[in-house]
BADREN-416892 format. One record per atom (N, C-alpha, C, O, CB): residue in one letter; x, y, z. Coordinates in pm, whole numbers, plus 50000, padded with zeros to 5 digits. Glycine has a CB too. Layout:
BEGIN
aXYZ...
//
This chain:
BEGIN
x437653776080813x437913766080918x438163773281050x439123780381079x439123757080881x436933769681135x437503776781277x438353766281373x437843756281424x436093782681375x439593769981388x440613765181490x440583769781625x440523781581659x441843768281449x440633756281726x440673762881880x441743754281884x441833743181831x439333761682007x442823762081973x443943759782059x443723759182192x443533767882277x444833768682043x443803745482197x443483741582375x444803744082450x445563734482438x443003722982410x445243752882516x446693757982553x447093763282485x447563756682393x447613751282577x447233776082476x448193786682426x449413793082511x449523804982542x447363797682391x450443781082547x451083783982637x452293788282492x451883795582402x451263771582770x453463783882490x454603789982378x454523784582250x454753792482158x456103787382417x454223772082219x454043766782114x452613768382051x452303771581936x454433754882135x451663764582182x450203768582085x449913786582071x449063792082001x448543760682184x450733791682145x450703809482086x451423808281967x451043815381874x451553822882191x452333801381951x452963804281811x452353802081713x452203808781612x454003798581782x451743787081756x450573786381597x449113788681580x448403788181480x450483772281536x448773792181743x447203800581720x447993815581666x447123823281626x445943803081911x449033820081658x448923834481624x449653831981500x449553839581404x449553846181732x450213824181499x450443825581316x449483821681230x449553825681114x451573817081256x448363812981272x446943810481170x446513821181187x446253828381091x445763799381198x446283825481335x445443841881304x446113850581181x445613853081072x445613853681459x447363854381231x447823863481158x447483857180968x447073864680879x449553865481218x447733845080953x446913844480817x446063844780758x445923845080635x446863840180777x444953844780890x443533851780827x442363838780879x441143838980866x443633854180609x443033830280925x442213815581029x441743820581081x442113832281092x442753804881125x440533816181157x439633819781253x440023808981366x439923796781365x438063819381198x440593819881487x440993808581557x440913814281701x441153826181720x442453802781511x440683808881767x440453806281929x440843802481979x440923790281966x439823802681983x441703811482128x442683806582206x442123800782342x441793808482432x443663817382226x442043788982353x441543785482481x442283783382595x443063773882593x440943775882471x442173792282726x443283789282854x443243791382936x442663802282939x444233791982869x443603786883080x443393789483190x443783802583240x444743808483190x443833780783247x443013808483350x443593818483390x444773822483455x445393813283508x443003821383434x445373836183468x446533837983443x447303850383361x447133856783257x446683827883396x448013850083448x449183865583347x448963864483163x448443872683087x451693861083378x449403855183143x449173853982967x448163855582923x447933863982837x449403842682900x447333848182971x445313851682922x444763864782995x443673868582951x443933836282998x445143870183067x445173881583057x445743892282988x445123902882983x445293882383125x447083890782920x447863897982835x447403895882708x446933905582648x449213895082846x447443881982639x446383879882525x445533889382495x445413895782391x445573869882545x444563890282658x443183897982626x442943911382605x442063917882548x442383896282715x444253914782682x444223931782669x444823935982566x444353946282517x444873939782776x445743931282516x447023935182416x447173931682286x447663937782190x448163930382459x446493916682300x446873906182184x448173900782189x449023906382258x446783911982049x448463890282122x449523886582098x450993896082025x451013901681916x449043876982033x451813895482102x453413896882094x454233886482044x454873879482122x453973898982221x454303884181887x454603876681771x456193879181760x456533887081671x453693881681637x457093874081831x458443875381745x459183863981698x459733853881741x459403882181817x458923870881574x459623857181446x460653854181447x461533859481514x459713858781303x460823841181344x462883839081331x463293850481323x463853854981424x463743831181185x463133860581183x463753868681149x464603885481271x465483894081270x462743870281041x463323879181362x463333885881485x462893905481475x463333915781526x465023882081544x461633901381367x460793911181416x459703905081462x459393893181466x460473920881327x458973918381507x458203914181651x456523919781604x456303931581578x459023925081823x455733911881600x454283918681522x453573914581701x453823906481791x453333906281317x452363928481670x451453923581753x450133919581637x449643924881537x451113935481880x449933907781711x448583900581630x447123897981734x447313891481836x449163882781570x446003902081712x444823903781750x445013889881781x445723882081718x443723909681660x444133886581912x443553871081859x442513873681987x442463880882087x444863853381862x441623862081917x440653858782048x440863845982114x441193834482086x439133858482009x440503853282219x441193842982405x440013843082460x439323853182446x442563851982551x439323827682565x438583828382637x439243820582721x440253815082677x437453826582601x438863818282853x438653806182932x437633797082960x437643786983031x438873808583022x436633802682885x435543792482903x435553783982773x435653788682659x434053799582930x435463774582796x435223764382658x434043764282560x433823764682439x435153750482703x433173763182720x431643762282660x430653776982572x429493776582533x430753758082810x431753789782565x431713800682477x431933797782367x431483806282291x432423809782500x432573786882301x433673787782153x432333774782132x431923766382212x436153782282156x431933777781993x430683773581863x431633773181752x432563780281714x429203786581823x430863758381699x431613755181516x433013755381494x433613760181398x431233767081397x433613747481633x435023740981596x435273730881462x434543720981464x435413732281722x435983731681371x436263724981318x437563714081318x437483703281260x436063731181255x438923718881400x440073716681502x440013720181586x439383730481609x441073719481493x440753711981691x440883717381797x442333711681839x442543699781865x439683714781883x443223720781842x444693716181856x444803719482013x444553729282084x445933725081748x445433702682036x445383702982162x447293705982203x448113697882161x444533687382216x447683716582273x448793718582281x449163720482460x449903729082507x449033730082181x448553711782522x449063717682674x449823702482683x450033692782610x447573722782828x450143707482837x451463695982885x450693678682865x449483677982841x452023699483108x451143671882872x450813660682862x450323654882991x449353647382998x451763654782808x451063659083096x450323656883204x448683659083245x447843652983312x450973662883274x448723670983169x447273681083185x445943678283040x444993684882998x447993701883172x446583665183005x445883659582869x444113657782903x443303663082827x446683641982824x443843652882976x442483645783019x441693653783133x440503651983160x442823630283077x442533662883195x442063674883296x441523681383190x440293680983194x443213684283391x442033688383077x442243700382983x441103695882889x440303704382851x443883702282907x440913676182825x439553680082741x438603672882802x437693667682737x439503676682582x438743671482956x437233671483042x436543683583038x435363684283002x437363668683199x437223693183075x436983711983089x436583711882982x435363713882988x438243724583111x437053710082835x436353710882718x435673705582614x435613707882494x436723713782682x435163697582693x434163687882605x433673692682461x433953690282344x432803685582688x432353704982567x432253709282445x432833713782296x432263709782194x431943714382474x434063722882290x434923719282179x434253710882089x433643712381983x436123713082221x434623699082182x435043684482106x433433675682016x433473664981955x435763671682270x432343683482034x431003680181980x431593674481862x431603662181863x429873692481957x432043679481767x431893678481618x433523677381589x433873670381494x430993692881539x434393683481657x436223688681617x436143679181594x435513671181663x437603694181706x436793676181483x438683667981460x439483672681590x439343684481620x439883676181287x440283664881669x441523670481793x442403662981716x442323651881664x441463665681989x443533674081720x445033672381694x445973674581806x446263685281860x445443681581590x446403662581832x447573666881910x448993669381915x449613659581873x447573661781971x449743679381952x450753684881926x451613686682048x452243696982069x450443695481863x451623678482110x452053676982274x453813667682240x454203662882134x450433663582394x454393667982354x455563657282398x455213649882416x454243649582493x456343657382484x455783637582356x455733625182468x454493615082395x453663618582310x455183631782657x454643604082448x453543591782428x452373590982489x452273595782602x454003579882463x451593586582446x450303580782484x449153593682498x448133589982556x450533571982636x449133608882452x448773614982399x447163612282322x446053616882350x449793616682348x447553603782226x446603597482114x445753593482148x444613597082119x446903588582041x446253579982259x445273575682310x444123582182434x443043577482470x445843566182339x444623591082466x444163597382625x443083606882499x442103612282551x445813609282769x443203608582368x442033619682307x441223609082280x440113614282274x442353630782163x441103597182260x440483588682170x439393581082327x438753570582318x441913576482061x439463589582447x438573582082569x437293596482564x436333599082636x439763579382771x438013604282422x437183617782429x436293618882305x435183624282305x438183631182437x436953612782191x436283615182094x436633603382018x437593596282050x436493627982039x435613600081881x435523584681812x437143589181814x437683599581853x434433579881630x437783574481742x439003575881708x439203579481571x440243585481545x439633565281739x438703577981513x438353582681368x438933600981374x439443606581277x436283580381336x438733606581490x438503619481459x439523624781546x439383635481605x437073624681477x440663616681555x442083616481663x443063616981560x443303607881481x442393601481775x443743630481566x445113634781481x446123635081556x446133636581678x445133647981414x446823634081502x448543639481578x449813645581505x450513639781422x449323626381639x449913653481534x451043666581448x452253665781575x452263664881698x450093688881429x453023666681487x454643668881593x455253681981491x454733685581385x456183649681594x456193686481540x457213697781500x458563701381580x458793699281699x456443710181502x459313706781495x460593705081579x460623722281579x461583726181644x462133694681498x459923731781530x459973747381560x460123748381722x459753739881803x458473756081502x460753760381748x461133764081856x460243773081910x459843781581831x462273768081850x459763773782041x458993783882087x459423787782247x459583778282323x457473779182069x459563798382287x459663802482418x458753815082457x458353823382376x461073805182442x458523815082584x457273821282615x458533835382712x459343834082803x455783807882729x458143845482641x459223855182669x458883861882805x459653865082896x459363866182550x457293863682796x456813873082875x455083871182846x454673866782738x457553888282835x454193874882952x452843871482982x452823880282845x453473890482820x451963875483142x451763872282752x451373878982594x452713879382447x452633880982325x450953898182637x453683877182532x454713884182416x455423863882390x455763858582496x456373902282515x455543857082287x456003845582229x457003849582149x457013859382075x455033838082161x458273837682174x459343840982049x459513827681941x460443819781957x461043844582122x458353825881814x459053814481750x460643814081706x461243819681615x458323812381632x461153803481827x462443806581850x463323799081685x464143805681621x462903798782023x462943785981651x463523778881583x462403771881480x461323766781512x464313770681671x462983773381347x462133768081251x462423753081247x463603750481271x462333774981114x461783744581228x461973727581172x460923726681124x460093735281096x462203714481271x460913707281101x459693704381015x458593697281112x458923690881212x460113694080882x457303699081072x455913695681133x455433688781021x455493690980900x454923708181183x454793676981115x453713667281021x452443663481064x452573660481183x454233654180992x451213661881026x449903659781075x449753645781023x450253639180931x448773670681024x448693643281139x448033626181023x446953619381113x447103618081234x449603609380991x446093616181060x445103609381103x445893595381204x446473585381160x444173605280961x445623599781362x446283586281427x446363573781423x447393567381441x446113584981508x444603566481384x444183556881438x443183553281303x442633542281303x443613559881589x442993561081209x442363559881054x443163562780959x444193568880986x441243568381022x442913559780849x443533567180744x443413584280696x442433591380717x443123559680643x444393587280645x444353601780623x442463608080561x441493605080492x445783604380486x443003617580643x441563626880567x441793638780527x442853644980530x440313630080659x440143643980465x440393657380465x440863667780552x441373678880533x439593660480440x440543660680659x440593672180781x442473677480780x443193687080753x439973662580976x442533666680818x444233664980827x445293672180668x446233679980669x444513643880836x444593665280552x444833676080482x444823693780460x445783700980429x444383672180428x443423697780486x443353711080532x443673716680628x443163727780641x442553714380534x444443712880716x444973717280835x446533717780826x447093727080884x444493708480946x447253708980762x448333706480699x448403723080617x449133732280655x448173691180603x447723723380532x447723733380446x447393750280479x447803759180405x446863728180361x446543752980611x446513761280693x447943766580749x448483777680749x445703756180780x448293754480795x449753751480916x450403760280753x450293771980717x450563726680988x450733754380720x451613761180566x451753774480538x452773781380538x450953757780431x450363777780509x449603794180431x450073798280580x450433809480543x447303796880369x450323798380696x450763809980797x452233805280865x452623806380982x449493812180927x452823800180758x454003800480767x454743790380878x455683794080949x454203813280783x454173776880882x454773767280937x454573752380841x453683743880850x454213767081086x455543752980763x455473744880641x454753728280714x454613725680833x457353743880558x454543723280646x453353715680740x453373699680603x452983700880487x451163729380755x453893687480658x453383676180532x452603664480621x452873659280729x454943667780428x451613662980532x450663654280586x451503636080567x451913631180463x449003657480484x451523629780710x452013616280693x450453603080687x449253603080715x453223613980847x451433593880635x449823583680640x450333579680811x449523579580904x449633563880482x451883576480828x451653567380978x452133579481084x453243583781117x452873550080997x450993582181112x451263597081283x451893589081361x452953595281374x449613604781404x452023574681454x452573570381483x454053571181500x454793577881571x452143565481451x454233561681407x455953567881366x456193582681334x457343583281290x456573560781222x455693593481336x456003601781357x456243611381503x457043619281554x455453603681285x455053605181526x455493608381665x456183604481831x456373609481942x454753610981677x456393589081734x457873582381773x459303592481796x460063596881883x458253571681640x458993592581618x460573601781565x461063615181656x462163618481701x460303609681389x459613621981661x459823631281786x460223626881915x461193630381982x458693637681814x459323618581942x460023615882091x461303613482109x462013618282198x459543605282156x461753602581988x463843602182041x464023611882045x464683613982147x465233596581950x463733625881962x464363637481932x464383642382066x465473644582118x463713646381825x462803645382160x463193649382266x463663640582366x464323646882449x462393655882303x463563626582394x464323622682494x465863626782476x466573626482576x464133608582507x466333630182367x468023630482336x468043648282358x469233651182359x468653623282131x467303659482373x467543669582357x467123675782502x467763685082552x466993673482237x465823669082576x465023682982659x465553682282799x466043691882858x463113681982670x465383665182869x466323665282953x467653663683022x467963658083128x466063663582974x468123668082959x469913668482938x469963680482896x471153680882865x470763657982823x469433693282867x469473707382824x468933709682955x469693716883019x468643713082684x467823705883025x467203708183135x468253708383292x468213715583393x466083696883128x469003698683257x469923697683352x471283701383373x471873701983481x469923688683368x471703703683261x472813710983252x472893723283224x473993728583207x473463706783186x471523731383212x471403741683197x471973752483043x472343763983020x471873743183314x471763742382984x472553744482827x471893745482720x471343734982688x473403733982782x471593760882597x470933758482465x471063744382422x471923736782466x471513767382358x469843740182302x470303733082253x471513723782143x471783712282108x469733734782260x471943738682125x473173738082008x473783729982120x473483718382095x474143754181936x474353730282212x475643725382297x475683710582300x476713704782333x475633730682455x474163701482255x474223686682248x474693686082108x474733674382072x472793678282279x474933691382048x475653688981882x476933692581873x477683687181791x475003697681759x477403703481968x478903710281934x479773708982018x480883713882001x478973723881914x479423701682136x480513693082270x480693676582281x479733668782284x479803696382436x481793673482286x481403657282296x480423653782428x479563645182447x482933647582315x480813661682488x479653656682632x478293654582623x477543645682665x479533666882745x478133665082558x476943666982488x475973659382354x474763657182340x477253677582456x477053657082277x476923642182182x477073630982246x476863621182175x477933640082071x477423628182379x477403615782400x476373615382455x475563608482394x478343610082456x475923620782568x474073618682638x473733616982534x473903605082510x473003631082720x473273622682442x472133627582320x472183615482265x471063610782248x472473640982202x473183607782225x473553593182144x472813582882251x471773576582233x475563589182126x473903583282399x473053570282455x471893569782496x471413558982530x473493564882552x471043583782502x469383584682526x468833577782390x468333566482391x468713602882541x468943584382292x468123580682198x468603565282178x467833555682182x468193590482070x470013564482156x470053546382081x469293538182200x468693528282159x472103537482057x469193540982360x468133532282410x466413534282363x465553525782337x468293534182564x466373543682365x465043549982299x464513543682203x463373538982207x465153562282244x465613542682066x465353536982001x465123522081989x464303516981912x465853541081955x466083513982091x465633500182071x464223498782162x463693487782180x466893489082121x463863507382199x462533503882320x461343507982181x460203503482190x462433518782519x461673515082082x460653522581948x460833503181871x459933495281841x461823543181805x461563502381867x461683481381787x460873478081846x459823477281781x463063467781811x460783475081959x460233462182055x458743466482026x457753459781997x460743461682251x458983482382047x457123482581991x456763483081878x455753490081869x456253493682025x457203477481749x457013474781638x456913485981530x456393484981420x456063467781647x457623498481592x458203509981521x459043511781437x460213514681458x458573516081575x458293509681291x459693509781161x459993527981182x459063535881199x458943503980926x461213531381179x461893545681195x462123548381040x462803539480990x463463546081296x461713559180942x462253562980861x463893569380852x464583567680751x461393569080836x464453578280995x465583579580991x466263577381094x465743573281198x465773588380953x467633579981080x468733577681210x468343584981309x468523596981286x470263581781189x467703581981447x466923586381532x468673594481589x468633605781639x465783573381631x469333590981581x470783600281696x471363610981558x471753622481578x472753584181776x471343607781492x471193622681367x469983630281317x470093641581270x471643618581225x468703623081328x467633635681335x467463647581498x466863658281512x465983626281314x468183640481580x468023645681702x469013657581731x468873667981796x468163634881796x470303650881642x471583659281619x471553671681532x472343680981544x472583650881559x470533670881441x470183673481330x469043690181367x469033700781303x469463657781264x468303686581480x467323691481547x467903708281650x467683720281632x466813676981642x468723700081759x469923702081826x470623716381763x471043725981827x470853688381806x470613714881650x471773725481523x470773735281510x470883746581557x472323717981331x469813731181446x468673736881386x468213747981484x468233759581442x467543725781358x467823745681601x467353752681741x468553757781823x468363762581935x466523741881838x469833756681767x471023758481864x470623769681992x470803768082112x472403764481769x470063780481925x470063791782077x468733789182141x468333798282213x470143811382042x467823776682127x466473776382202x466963771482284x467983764682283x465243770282161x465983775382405x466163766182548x464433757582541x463273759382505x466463779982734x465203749482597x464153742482565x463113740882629x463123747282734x464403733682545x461523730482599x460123736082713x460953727282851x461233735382939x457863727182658x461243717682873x461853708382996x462693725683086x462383732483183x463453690982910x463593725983002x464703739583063x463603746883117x463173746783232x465763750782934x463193753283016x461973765583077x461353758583184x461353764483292x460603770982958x460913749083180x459933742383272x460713741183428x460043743083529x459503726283204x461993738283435x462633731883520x463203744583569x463613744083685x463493720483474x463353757883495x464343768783573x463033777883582x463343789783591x465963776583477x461663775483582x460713783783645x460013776383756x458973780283808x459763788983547x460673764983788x459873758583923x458853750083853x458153744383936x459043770784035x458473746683709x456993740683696x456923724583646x457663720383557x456143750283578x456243718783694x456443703983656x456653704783512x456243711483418x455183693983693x457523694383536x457863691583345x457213678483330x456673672283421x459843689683282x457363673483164x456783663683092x457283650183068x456913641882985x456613668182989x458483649483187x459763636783204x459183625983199x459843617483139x460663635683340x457623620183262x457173609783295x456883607583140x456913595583115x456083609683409x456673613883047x455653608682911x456903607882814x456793601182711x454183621782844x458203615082847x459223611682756x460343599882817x460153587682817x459943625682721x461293605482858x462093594182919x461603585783014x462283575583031x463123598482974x460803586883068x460153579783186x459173571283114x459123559483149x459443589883299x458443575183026x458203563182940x458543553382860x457793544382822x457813564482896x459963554982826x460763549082761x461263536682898x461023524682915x461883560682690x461883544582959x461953534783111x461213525283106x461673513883109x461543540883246x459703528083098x458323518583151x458173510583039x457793498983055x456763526983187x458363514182942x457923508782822x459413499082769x459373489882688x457373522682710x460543503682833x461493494782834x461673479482923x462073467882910x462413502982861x461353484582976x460933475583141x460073466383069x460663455783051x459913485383296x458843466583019x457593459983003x458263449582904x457663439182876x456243469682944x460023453682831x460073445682712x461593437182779x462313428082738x460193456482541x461563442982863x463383434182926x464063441982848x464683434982768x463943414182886x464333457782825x465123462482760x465923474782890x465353484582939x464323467582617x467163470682916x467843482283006x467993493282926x468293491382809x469263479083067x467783508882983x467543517182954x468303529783086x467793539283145x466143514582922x469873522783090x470093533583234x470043544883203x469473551983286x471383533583315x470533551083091x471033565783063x469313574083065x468993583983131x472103566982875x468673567982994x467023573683064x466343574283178x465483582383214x466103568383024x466993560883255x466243559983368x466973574983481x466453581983567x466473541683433x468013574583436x469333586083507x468933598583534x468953606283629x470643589583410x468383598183375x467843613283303x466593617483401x466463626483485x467173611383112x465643606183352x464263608983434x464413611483662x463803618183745x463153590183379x465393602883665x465413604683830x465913617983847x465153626083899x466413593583919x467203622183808x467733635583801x466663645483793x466303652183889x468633637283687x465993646383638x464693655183676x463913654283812x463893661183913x463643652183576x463343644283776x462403641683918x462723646884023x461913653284090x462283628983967x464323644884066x464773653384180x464713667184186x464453672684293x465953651184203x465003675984045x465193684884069x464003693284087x464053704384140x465973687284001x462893687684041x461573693284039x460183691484146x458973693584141x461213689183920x461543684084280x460483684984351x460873693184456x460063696084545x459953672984386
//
């Protein structure tokens, strides 16, 4: 199975270089830049939980229209940059399955104006990734990842990719509803990324301060009633999987943090800011998000 990673920014280096390193055939696709340049000369700078540090070969292009006989194509850049990122790569997309592995809502749909819907996945994960240095990635925090056919029922594809994700060491279970899964993520990050972003705080500190448990509670419980209105059955307690998450990643900073203390637009509009919009659309008040999202906004311009 040949895999292309559309963004190999911290998270898609973590799992284009952990399929490489298992023996996947996989292709890093990315704009130019310090990292795709470091990629190219060096290879990847792999440091694990355990916190050793492998360098792993991989192949990097920037051109799209170079990479033949995709079979995935995991789409991992910002959400903002969803429909910029697979205009540039159409090609890819001839024949791929696209999986997306992004923050935030409406994701799914922005692949499905690209390819049948039939052939539209979506994977979430709560692993930690930070981008240390141009070439060098730290999978910061282990959690759990799920794949699933978005908009069809499960397939093979989604199965064997599940099982890839696994064999290189990111335990991986295939769901029938991607949907609600990637609901579940989103409370997780509306309750974790901007409120770490702004207070300038790992994530452990929303689990082990009351200050910190209380944002994290009133983001998600609005979150969550705005996930009802859209007819989102939740398998768990969206303010204890988030809490739960929070523990798990305690010393990650998170992509919003990173994003917000290097100057670079963050992904506020597709998480809390959608919750806002999507609250709004239902008569559901939503201040502690709307708070969250203006605060960002300010600080990032």
């Amino acid at each position: 199975m040949h895999v292309a990673v559309l963004g190999p920014g911290a998270i898609g280096s973590v799992f284009g270089g952990r399929l490489a390193r298992s023996g996947v055939d996989v292709t890093l696709v990315g704009r130019p830049g310090a990292h795709v340049d470091a990629l190219r000369t060096d290879g990847l700078r792999l440091t694990l939980p355990d916190e050793t540090t492998e360098r792993v070969p991989v192949d990097v292009t920037t051109d799209a229209d170079t990479v033949d006989s995709v079979a995935v194509v995991l789409v991992c850049v910002k959400a903002y940059d969803t429909r910029s990122a697979l205009a540039d790569a159409e090609h890819l997309l001839t024949d791929a399955d696209v999986c997306t592995f992004q923050n935030g809502l409406g994701n799914p749909e922005t692949l499905a104006e690209f390819v049948p819907a039939s052939r539209v996945l979506a994977g979430t994960t709560s692993h930690g990734a930070t981008l240390e240095a141009p070439g060098h990635v730290r999978h910061a925090g282990v959690g759990d990842t799920y794949v699933g056919n978005y908009f069809a029922d499960t397939d093979t594809t989604a199965t064997a990719l599940a099982r890839a994700l696994t064999d290189a060491g990111i335990e991986t279970t295939v769901v029938a509803d991607a949907e609600r899964a990637v609901w579940e993520k989103v409370l997780v990050n509306v309750g974790i990324n901007a409120v770490t972003a702004l207070a300038g705080v790992p994530n452990g500190r929303l689990a082990d301060t009351d200050p910190g448990e209380r944002v994290l509670r009133r983001a998600v419980e609005e979150a969550a009633s705005v996930a009802d209105a859209e007819g989102v059955s939740l398998t768990v307690d969206p303010v204890a999987a988030a809490s739960r998450v929070a523990r798990r990643t305690a010393e990650n900073v998170s992509s919003m943090r990173q994003d917000l203390e290097r100057g670079r637009k963050t992904e506020i509009d597709a998480l809390n800011g959608e919750i806002v919009a999507r609250g709004r659309d239902h008569g559901i008040e939503t201040p502690v998000n709307e708070t969250l999202t203006d605060l960002v906004r300010l600080a990032q311009t």
